[in-house]
C-alpha positions in Angstrom: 0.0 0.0 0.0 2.0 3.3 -1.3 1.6 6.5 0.9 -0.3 8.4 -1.5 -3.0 5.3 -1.3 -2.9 5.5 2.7 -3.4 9.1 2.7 -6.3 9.3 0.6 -7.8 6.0 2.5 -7.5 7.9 5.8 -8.9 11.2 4.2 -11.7 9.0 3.8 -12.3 7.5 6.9 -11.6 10.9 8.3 -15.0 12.1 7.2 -17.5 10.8 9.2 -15.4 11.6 12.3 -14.8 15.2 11.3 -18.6 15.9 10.4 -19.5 14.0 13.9 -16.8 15.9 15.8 -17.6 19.4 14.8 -20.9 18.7 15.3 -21.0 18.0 18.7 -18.3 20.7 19.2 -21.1 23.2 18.0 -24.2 21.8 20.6 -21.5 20.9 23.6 -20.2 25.0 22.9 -23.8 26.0 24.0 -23.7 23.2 27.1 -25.7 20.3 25.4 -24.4 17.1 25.4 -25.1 13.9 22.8 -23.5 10.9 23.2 -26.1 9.5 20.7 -23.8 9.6 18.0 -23.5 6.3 17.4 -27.3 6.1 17.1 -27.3 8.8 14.6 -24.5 7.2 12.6 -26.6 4.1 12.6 -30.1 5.5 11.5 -29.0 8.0 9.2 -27.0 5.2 7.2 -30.5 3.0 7.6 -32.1 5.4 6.0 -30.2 6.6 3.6 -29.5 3.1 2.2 -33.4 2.7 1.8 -33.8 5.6 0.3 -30.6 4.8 -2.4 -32.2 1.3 -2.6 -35.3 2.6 -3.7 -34.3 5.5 -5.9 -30.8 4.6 -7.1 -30.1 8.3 -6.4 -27.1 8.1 -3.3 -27.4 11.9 -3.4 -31.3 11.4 -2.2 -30.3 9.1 0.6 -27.6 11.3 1.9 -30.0 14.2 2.0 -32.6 12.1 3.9 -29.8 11.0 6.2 -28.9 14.6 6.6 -32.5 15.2 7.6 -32.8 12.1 10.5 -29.9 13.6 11.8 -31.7 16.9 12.4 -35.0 15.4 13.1 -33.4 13.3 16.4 -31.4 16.3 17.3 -34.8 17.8 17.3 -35.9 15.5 19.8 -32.5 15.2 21.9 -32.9 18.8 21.9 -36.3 19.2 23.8 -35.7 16.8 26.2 -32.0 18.3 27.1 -33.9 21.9 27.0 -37.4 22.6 27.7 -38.0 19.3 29.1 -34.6 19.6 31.4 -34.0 15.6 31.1 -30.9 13.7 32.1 -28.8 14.2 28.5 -26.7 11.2 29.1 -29.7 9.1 29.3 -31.0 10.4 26.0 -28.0 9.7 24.3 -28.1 6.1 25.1 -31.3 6.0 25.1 -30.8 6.9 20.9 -28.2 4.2 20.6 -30.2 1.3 21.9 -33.2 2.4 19.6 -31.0 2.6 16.3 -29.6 -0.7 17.1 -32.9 -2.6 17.6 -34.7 -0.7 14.7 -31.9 -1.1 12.4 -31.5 -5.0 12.9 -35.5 -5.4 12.3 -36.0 -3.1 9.8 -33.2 -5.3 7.5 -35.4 -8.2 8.2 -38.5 -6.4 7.4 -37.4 -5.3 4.4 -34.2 -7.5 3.0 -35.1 -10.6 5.2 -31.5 -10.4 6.8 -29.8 -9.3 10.0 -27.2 -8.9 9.5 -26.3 -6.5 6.4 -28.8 -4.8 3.0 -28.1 -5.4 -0.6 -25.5 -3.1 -2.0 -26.6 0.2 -3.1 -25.7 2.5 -5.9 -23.0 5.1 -4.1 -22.0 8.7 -4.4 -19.7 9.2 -7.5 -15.6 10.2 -6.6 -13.2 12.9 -7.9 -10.7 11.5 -9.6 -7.6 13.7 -8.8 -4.2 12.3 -10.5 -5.7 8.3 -10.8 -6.6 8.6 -7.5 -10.6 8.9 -6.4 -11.9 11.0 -3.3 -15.5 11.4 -2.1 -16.7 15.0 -2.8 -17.9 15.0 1.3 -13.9 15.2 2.0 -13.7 19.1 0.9 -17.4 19.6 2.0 -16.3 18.4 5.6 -13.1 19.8 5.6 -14.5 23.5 4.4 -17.3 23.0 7.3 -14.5 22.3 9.9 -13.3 25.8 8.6 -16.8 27.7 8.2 -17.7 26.5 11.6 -14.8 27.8 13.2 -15.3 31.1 12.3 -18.3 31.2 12.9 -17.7 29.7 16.7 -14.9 32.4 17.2 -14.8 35.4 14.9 -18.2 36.2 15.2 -21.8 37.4 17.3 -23.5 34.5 16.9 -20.7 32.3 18.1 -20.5 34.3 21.4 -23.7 33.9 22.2 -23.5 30.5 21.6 -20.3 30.1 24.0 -22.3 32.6 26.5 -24.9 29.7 26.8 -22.7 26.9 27.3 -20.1 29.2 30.6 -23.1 30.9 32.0 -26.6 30.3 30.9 -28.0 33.0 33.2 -26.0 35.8 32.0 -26.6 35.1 28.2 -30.4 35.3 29.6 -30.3 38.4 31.0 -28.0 39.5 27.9 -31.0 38.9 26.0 -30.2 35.6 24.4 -32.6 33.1 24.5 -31.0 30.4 26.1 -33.1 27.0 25.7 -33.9 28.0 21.9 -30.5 28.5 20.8 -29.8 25.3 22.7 -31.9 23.7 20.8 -30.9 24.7 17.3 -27.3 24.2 17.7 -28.2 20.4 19.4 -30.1 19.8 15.9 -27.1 21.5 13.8 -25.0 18.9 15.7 -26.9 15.9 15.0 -27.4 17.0 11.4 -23.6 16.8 10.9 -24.0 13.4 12.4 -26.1 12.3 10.2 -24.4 13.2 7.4 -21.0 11.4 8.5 -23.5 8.3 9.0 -25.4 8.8 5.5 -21.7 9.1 4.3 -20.5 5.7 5.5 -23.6 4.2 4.3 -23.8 5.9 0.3 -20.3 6.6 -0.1 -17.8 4.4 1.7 -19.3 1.2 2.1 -21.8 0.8 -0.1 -24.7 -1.0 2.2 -26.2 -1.0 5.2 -24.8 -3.4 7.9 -26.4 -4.0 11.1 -22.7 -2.5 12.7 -21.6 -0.1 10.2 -20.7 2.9 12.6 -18.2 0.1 14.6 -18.2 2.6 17.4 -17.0 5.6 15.4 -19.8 7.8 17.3 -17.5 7.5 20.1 -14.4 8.1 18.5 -15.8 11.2 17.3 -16.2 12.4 21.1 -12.9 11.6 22.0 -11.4 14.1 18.6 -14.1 16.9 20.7 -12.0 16.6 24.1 -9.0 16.5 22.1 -9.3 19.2 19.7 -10.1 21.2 22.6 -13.6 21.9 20.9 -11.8 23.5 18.4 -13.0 22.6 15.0 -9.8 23.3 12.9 -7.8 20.9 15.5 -10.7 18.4 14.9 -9.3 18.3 11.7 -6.4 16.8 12.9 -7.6 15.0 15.4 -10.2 12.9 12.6 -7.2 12.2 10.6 -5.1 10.7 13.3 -8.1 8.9 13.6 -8.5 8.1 10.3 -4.7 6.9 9.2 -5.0 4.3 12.5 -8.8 3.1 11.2 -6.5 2.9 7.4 -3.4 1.0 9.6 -5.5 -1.8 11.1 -7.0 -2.2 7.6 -3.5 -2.4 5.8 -2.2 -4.5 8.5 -5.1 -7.3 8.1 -4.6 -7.4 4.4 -1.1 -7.9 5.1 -0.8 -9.9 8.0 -4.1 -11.6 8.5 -2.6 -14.8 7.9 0.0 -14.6 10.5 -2.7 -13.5 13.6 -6.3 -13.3 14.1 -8.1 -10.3 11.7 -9.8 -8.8 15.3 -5.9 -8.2 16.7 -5.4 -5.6 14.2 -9.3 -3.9 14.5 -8.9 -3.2 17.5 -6.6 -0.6 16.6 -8.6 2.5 16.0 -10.1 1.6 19.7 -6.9 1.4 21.6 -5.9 4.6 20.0 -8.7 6.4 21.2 -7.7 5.1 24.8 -4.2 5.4 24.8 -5.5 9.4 23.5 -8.0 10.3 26.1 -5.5 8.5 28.5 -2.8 11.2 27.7 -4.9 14.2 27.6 -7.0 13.1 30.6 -3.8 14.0 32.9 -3.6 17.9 31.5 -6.0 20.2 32.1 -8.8 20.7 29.9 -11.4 23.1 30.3 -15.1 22.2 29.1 -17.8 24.2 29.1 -19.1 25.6 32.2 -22.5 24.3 32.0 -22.1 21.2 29.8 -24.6 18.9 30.7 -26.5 21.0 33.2 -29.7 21.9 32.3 -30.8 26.0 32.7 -33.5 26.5 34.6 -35.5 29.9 33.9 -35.9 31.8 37.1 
C-alpha cells in the first residue's frame, strides 16, 4: 500500500469523524451534550441506504440521512432543553433504539440481520488516478466555516455565552433554551451526514454494525481538539490513518494473527488518547450537561 494510497484511504475514513466531531463541538459549545452519536450514525445510514435502494439516487439518501440527523437532534434537543432531562440518558437512550430498529428493519425489508443489498454510491473525484468522495472538501470547508463562525463572530458568542453561564446570556437577552436547541439539531445534522456518508459513499450497504463505534471516537477528537474545529481536523485524521493502519495491517498480516488483533486498533488509540490528555488540564464548558432552569 503506497503513501499516496494510505493518505487518501485515511482522508476517507476521516470524514465521518470530522462531520461528527464538529458537530458535537457546536451543541456541547452552548452546554448540550449527545452521546447518541452512534445512534445517529446508525439511523442516518438505515435510511439513507433505503432511500438509495429505492431510488438509485445516493445523493437522495444522503439528503434524507442529513434530515434524520436533524429530526433526532430535534428531539434530543427538547428533552435536554425545555423538558430539562438527564442528556446522558438520551444519548443512550438513541443508541439502543437505532440498534434494535436497524437489525429489524433489514429483516423487514431484506429478510437479513445482518447486512442490505448493495446500493448504488456517491460518485468520486478523480484527482491524478486517485478517487476522493466530494464530502472530503465539504467536511473539511465545514470544519473551517464552523470555526469562524464559533470564534470570529456574534453569533458564536452567544452560543459560548450559553454553554459558561446560561443566566448571564439570559439576561444579555439571548434566548438560552432556543439556541440550545438549534445548535443540538445542527450537531446531530452533521451526524447524520457522517453516517449517510458511511452508508452511500464508503461502504456501499447498510450493515447491522456499520458505525463500529466511530460515534464515540468522534467524542474523544471533541476533548482533544479542545472543541476546536480546525484541531478536529487533525484530530479525525489521526483517527482516520489508525482506522487505514489496522486495515492495511489485516490485508497484510491476516494470515499470521487473528483479523480482530489488528481492528482493535482504532479503539486502543482512542484510549491510549484520552488517556494522555485526561492527565492535563482541559477546560469544558461551564455548564455542559447542566440543564438551565429559567428563574
Amino acid at each position: 500500500m503506497s503513501e499516496l494510497i494510505i493518505i487518501q484511504l485515511s482522508l476517507t475514513l476521516m470524514v465521518p469523524l470530522l462531520l461528527a466531531s464538529i458537530g458535537e463541538i457546536i451543541n456541547e459549545k452552548a452546554g448540550v451534550i449527545n452521546i447518541g452519536i452512534e445512534g445517529i450514525f446508525l439511523l442516518s445510514a438505515l435510511t439513507s441506504v433505503i432511500i438509495t435502494y429505492y431510488t438509485n439516487n445516493p445523493w437522495f439518501g444522503l439528503i434524507l440521512g442529513f434530515g434524520i440527523g436533524t429530526l433526532i437532534g430535534f428531539i434530543h434537543g427538547i428533552i435536554s432543553t425545555f423538558l430539562r432531562g438527564d442528556q446522558i440518558i438520551s444519548g443512550i437512550g438513541i443508541n439502543l433504539f437505532a440498534y434494535g430498529i436497524g437489525v429489524t428493519t433489514l429483516f423487514a425489508i431484506w429478510e437479513s440481520y445482518g447486512n442490505s443489498p448493495s446500493i448504488t454510491k456517491i460518485e468520486k473525484i478523480n484527482i491524478y488516478g486517485y478517487v476522493f468522495s466530494p464530502l472530503i472538501f465539504i467536511s473539511i470547508a465545514l470544519a473551517v466555516i464552523m470555526y469562524f463562525v464559533l470564534f470570529k463572530t456574534m453569533i458564536g458568542m452567544k452560543i459560548t455565552a450559553c454553554g459558561e453561564n446560561a443566566k448571564s446570556a439570559e439576561l444579555m437577552g439571548i434566548k438560552v433554551l432556543r439556541l440550545r436547541l438549534l445548535t443540538t439539531m445542527i450537531g446531530a445534522s452533521l451526524a447524520g451526514l457522517g453516517g449517510a456518508y458511511l452508508a452511500v459513499d464508503w461502504v456501499g450497504q447498510y450493515t447491522k454494525d456499520i458505525s463500529a463505534g466511530k460515534g464515540f471516537i468522534a467524542l474523544a477528537i471533541v476533548a482533544f481538539s479542545k472543541w476546536n474545529p480546525l484541531l478536529a481536523i487533525v484530530g479525525s485524521l489521526i483517527f482516520g490513518f489508525f482506522e487505514t493502519l489496522s486495515i492495511y495491517l489485516s490485508i497484510t498480516y491476516g494470515a499470521l494473527a487473528h483479523p480482530y488483533l489488528f481492528k482493535i486498533i482504532p479503539y486502543s488509540a482512542t484510549i491510549v488518547v484520552i488517556s494522555l490528555i485526561g492527565g492535563k488540564k482541559i477546560r469544558i464548558p461551564e455548564e455542559l450537561g447542566k440543564p438551565y432552569i429559567k428563574e
